[in-house]
N, C-alpha and C positions, 0 to 999 in steps of 0.2 A: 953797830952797822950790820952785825949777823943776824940782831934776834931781828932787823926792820927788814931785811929779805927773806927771813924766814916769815914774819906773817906777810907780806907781799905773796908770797907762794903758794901758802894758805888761803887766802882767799882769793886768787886768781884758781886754785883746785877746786874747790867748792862750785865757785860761778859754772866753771865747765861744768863737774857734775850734775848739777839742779839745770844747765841748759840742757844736757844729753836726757835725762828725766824725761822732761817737756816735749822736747823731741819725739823720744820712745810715746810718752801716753799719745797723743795729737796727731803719730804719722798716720794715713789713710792705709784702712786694710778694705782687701776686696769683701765683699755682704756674698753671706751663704744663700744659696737659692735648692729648691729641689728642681731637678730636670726630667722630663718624663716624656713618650713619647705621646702626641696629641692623635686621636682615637677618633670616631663617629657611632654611634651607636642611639640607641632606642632610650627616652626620657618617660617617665613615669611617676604621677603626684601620689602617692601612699599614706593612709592613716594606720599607725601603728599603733597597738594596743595588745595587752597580756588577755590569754582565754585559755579557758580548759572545754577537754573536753566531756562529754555525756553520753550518756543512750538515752536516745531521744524516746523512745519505748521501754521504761523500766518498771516493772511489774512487781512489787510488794507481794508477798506471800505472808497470809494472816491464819490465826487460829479460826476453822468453819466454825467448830462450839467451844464451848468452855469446858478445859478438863486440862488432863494434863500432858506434857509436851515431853517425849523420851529424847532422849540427845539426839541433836543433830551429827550425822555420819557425814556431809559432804561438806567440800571446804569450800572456799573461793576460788573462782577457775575452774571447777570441775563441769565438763560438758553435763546438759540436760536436754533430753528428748520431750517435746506437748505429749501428753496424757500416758507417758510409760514412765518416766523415773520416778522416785517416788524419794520425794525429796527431805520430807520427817513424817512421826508417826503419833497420834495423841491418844491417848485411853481416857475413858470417861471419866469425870469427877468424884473424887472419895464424897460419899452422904457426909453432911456435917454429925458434929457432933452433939449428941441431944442434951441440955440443964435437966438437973434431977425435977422437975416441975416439966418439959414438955416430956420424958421420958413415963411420967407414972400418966400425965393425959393420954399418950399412946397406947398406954399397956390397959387402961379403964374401957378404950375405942376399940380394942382388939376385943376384951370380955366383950363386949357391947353387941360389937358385930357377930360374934361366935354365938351368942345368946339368940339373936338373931336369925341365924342360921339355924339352928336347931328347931326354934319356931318354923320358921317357911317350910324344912322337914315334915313337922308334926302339920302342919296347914297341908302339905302332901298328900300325906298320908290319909286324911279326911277325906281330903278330894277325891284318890284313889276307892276308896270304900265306898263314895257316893257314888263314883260312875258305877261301880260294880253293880249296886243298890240298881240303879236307874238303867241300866242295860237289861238289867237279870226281867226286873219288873216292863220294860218294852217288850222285849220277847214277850213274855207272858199276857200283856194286853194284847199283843197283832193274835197270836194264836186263836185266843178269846173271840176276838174280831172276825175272825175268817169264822168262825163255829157262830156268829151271831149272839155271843153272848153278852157281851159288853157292844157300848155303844160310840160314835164316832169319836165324843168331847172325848170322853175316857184315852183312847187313842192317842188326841192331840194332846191331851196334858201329858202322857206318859212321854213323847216324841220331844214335848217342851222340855221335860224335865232332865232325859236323856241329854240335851244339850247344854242347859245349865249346868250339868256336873263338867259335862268335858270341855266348856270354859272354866269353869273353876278348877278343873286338871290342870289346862294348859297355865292358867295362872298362877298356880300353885311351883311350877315348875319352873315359870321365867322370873317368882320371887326368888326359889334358892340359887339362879343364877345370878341374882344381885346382891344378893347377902352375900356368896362367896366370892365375890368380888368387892366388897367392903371389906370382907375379914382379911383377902390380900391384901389392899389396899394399907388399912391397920397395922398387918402384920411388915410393912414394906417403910412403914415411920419409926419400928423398933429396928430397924434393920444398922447396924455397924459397918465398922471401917474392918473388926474380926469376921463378918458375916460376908462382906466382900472378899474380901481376899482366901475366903474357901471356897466363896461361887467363882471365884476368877483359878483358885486351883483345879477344881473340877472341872470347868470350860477347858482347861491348857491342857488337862489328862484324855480330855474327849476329843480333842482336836480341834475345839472351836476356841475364836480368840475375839475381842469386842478393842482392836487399835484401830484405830481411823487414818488409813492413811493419806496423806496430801502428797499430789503430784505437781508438776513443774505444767504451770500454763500453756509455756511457749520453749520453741528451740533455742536454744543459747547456750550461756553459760550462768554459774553464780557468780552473781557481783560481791554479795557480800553478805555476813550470818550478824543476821539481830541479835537473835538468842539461839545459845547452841547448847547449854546448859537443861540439863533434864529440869521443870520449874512446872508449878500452874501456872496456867494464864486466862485471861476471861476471852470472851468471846472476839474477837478482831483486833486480836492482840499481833504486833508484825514479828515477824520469823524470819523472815531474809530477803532479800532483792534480788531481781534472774533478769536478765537481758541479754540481748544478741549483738557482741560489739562487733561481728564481721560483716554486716550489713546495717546496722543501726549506728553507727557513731558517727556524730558531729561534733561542731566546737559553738561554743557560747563567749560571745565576745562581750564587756560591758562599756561600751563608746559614750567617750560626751554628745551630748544632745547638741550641741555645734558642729560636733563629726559625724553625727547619725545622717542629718539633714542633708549630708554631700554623698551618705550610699543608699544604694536601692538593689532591690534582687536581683540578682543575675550579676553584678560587678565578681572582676575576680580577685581571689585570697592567694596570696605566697604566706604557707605557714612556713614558717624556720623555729629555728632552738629547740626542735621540740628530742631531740635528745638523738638522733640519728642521722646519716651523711643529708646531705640535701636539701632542697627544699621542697616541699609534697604542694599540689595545687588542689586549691576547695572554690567555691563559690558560694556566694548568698545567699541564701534562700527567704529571709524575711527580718526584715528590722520592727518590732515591735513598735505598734500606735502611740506607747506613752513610756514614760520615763520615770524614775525613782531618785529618792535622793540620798548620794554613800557621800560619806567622810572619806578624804586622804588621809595619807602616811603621816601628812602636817597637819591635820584636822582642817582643811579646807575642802568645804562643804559643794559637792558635785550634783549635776543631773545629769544622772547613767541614764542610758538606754539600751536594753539586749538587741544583739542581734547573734542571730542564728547562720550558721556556716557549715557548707555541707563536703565532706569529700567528693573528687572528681571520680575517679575508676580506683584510684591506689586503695587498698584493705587495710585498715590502722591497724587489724589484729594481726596481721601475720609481720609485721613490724615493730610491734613491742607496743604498742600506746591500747590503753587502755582507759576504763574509766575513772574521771577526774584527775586525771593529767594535765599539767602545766604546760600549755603551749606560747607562741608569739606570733600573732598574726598580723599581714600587712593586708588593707585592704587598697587595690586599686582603684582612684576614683578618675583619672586621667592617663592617657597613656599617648604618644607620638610613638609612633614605628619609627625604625631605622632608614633614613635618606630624607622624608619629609621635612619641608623647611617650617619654621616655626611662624605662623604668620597670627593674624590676628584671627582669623577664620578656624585655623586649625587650636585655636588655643581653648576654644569654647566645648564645653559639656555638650553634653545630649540635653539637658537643661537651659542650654543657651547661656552660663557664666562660665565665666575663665577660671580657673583650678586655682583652688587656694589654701590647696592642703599644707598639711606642713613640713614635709618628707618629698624629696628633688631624688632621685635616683636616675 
């Protein structure tokens, strides 16, 4: 009789328990809501996309000749003034060095021209004798002549002759200035990398010096050192980049060719994220006629199109941004002010379509 009230008890326990269970899961609870207070304010459709920034004016700085380039002294950042700073320095080209075969043809060209020269001398020297000859002898026919003793021809051939010598003087003269300029010549293909560097000590002991310096184009600053490393380089070989970010910088956006089509110049930019409080205001200046095509982060294949964004009055330099900076630009393509109702009229572009960007602010 005990044990049949004790399982009566038992499972009249249970039932209750598994009914309170059901109970607890199933009772209604009130649903969380957020509450906030409802506002009025100004609506705006925005295409959003990543850009950096540029100097829209950036100026490459190349080797003028070939030769060689002494270290670069200035860094990035550092101010540059058009046609006074003097931004690196190159000295002319070491002569190569001569194979024992063009060396002995040079030193045979040097005999050659020397040989040369000593003839045009000797060729001189004749000429000189002959005007002597032909002067001495003119005097002595005019005198002749005024006494009636010799006759006119006589005269004219001695006058003829006087001047054929002193064309063959003068020629004689402007050959040994070509032969001595052959034998420099000559002498300037045996010439070394030891025979420089005594001409270049004797210039540095005189006070003359053969560095070529380059100056800075334009006002700005340096963006950034190609080569700063003392090296050769050939002729329009790049050395560094100089630009002016406190009136030249803009931002380059690269927009799909479905969001291109909805801006036009003059729309305005809210840049943000770009590393300081605020948000700085730019405007459009020009979306480019054609488009390219980039790869995603997913490899899903895009048609970019640049478009070019200009600051309003704020100065990026004296705020930290510089060039090629990561910024976030939002470009406005629709905007309703504050109070106006939304109607079908007002919903329309300057283009006459309704805004279908993908950005609601």
């Amino acid at each position: 009789m005990a044990r049949k009230r004790s399982r009566s008890f038992l499972t009249v326990a249970t039932v209750i328990v598994l009914g309170a269970a059901l109970t607890f899961a199933f009772w209604p609870r009130p649903t969380k809501v957020d509450i906030g207070h409802v506002t009025t304010g100004s609506m705006k459709v925005t295409i959003d996309e990543e850009g950096r920034t540029r100097v829209r004016d950036a100026y490459v700085i190349s080797t003028p000749v070939a030769g060689r380039l002494l270290r670069v002294e200035v860094d990035p950042g550092d101010p540059v003034e058009k046609n006074e700073t003097i931004v690196a320095q190159m000295r002319p080209i070491n002569p190569a060095v001569l194979d024992v075969r063009s060396r002995e043809q040079a030193r045979f060209a040097e005999a050659a021209a020397n040989a040369a020269l000593r003839l045009a001398r000797a060729e001189l020297n004749r000429a000189i004798a002959d005007k002597e000859m032909a002067d001495t002898d003119l005097e002595r026919i005019r005198t002749l002549h005024r006494k009636g003793t010799v006759s006119q021809v006589q005269l004219d051939r001695a006058v003829h002759d006087a001047r054929a010598t002193q064309a063959a003087f003068d020629t004689a003269e402007a050959a040994i200035e070509v032969r001595q300029a052959e034998l420099d010549n000559a002498r300037a293909q045996l010439m070394g990398f030891e025979d420089q560097q005594k001409l270049g000590t004797t210039s540095a002991q005189i006070g003359h010096t053969d560095d070529i310096p380059i100056r800075a184009p334009i006002t700005g600053q340096v963006l950034r050192i190609i080569q700063q490393s003392e090296t050769t380089l050939p002729v329009g070989a790049a050395i560094m980049e100089v630009g002016n970010i406190d009136s030249d910088l803009e931002v380059l956006a690269e927009l799909l060719s479905t969001d291109a089509v909805q801006v036009a110049p003059g729309d305005r930019v809210l840049i943000e994220k770009w590393g300081g409080p605020g948000t700085l205001d730019a405007v459009v200046t020009r979306v480019d006629p054609w488009g390219f095509t980039k790869f995603s982060a997913l490899g899903v294949e895009e048609q970019r199109v640049n478009t070019i964004i200009r600051f309003d009055d704020s100065k990026p330099a004296q705020m930290g941004l510089g060039h090629g900076f990561r910024v976030e630009v939002r470009v406005i393509v629709w905007a309703l002010p504050r109070g106006a109702r939304l109607g079908r009229v007002s919903c329309r572009r300057r283009h006459g379509k309704t805004p279908s960007g993908r950005n609601w602010t």
